[in-house]
N, C-alpha and C positions, 0 to 999 in steps of 0.2 A: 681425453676428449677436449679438443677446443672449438670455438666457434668464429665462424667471419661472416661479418654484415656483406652482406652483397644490395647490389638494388633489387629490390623488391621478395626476400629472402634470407632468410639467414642458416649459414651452409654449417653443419657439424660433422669433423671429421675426427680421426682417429689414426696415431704414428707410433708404430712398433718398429723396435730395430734396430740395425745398424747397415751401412755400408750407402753402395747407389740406390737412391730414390725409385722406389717402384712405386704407380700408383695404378690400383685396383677398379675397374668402374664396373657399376652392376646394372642391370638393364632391365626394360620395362617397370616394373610398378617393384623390382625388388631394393633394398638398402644395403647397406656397409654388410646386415648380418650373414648373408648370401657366403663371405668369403672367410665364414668363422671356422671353416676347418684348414684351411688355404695359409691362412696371413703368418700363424707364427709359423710353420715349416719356410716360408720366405724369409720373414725375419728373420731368422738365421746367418743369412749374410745380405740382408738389402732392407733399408729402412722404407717399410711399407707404409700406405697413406693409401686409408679408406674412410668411404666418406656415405654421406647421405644424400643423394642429389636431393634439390630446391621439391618444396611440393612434397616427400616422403617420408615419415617417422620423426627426426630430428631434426629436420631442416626448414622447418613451419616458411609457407609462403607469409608475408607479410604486406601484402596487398591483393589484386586479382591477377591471374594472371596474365602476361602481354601477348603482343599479337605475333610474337615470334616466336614460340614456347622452343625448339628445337637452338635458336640460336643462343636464348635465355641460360641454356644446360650447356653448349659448347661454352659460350662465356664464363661459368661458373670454374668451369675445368681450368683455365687459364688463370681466372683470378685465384684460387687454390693453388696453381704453380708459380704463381708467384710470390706463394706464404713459404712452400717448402721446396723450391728449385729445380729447374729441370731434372726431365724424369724418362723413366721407362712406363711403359704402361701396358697393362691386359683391361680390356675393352671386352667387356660380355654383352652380345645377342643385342638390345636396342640401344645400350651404351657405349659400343662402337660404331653406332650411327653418330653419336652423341659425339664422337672422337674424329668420324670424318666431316662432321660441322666443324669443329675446332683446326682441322688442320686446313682449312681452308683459309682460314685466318694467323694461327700464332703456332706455326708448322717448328717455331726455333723453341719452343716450349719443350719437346719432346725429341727423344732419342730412336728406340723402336720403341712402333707401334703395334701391339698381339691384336688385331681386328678377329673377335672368336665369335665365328657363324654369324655376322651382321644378317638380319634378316632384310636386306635392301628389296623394298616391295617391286622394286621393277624384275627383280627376277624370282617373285614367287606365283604361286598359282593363286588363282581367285580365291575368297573364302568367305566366310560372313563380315556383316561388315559390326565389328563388335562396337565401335564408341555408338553409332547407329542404335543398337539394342538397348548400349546405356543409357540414352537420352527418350527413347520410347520405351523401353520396360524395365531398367532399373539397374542396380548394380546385380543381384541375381539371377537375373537373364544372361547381361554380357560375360561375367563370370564363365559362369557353365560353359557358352560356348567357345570363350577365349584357352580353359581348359582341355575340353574337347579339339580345339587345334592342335595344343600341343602335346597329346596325347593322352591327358588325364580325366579318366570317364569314369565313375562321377564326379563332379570335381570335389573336394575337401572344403570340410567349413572352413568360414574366416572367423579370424579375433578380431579384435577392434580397429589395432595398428593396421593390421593386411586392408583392411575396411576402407580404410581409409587411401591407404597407399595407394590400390585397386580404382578411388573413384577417380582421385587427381589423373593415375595413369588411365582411364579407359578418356577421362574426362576430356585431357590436354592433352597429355603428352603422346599417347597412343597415335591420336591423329596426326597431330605433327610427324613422328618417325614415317608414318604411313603413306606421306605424302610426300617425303624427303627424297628427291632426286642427287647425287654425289656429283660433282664435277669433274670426273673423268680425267680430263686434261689438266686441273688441278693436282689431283692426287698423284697423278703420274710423273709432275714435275714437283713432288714435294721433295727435301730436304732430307724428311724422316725417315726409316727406316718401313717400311709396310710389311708385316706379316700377316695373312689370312688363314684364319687357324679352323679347321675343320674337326668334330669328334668324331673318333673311331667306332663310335655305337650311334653312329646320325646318319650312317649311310643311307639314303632313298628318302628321308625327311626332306623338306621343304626348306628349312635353312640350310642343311647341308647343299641343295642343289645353288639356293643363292647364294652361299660365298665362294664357291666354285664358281660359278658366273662373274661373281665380281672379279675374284681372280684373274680373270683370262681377259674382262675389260682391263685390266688395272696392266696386265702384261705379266704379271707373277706367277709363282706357282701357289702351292697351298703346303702347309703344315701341319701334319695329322698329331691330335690330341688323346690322352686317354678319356674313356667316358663319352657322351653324349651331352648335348645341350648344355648340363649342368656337372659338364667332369670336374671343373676345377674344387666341387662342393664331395662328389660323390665319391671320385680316385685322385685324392688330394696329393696323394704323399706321390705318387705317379704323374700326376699334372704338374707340382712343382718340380719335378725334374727335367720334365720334358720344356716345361718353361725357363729353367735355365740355361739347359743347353740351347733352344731358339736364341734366346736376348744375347750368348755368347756368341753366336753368330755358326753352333755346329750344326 
């Protein structure tokens, strides 16, 4: 475990490993622990770096937060690649929004990009508007129904950590990703490598239809995953395989 002061934040990650730099990002209100079944079958042959983004479990904000919370989290990504050197990366669900801020800016940071089911609001369907319910009915309220989107009904109590995680995300970060437009013609002419990773068990879902969308804006195809939403957690030993044959480019 080490730590880096950032402005306004202090980021705590974790390096398993050997070989090319892969780094892990986890999305929405989750942390590092999301890829504890994932990280050592990587480490195997790629010296993994997984982290906390700003705001969640270990990575305490250390002031409020600013008025550009989405760019706040690409910047973090870059000051991190600058501790353990260009990289490969799997970007999960709101933390490959978090990846297409950053490559907006420091596209020479990164090698390929795994963009896995970006849920990019412009191409999903309406739905409640959850930071809305946290700010008039509480974390309880939004919870439930942010659950409820993604299929889990009832949703699961929280511990204290998730509690937490949960308000900063419905609080700031949530809204940010939600309002995050992608620049298109940016992305198009970046540098990086692009891959748009789709799960094999998210066909007719809602992120499945948006990163098929983004796809076809972006001019690519798509890369089917084992698992749903949360394969890389669920069909670990079958997601790292399939993740390394994408990053080898088969």
């Amino acid at each position: 475990m080490t730590t880096l002061a950032v402005p306004g934040a202090t980021l705590t990650y974790d390096v398993q490993g050997h070989g090319p730099v892969l780094l892990l990002v986890p999305g929405g209100p989750a942390d590092a622990m999301v890829f504890t079944h994932i990280r050592p079958l990587l480490a195997e042959d790629h010296t993994v770096v997984t982290y906390d983004p700003r705001g969640l479990s270990r990575s305490p904000l250390t002031g409020t937060p600013g008025p550009d919370v989405l760019r706040d989290h690409a910047e973090d990504v870059h000051r991190l690649l600058a501790e353990v050197g260009p990289a490969d990366v799997l970007a999960s669900s709101g933390g490959a929004i978090t990846l297409l801020e950053h490559l907006r800016h420091h596209a020479a940071d990164v090698r390929t990009v795994v963009l896995h089911e970006p849920p990019v609001t412009r191409y999903l369907p309406a739905g409640p508007d959850v930071p809305a319910l946290f700010r008039e009915q509480g974390l309880a309220a939004a919870f439930a129904a942010f659950m409820k989107v993604v299929g889990i009904d009832p949703a699961p109590p929280l511990d204290p950590r998730a509690e937490g995680n949960f308000a900063y995300f419905f609080g700031h970060l949530m809204p940010a990703t939600g309002a995050y437009e992608p620049d298109l013609d940016a992305l198009r002419a970046t540098p990086a490598r692009l891959v748009v990773a789709i799960g094999e068990e998210s066909t007719g879902l809602p992120v499945h239809r948006a990163a098929r969308d983004l796809a076809t804006a972006l001019g690519t195809g798509t890369e089917v995953f084992p698992g749903g939403h949360g394969g890389f957690d669920t069909h670990a030993d079958a997601f790292a395989a399939r993740l390394r044959d994408v990053l080898e480019g088969c």
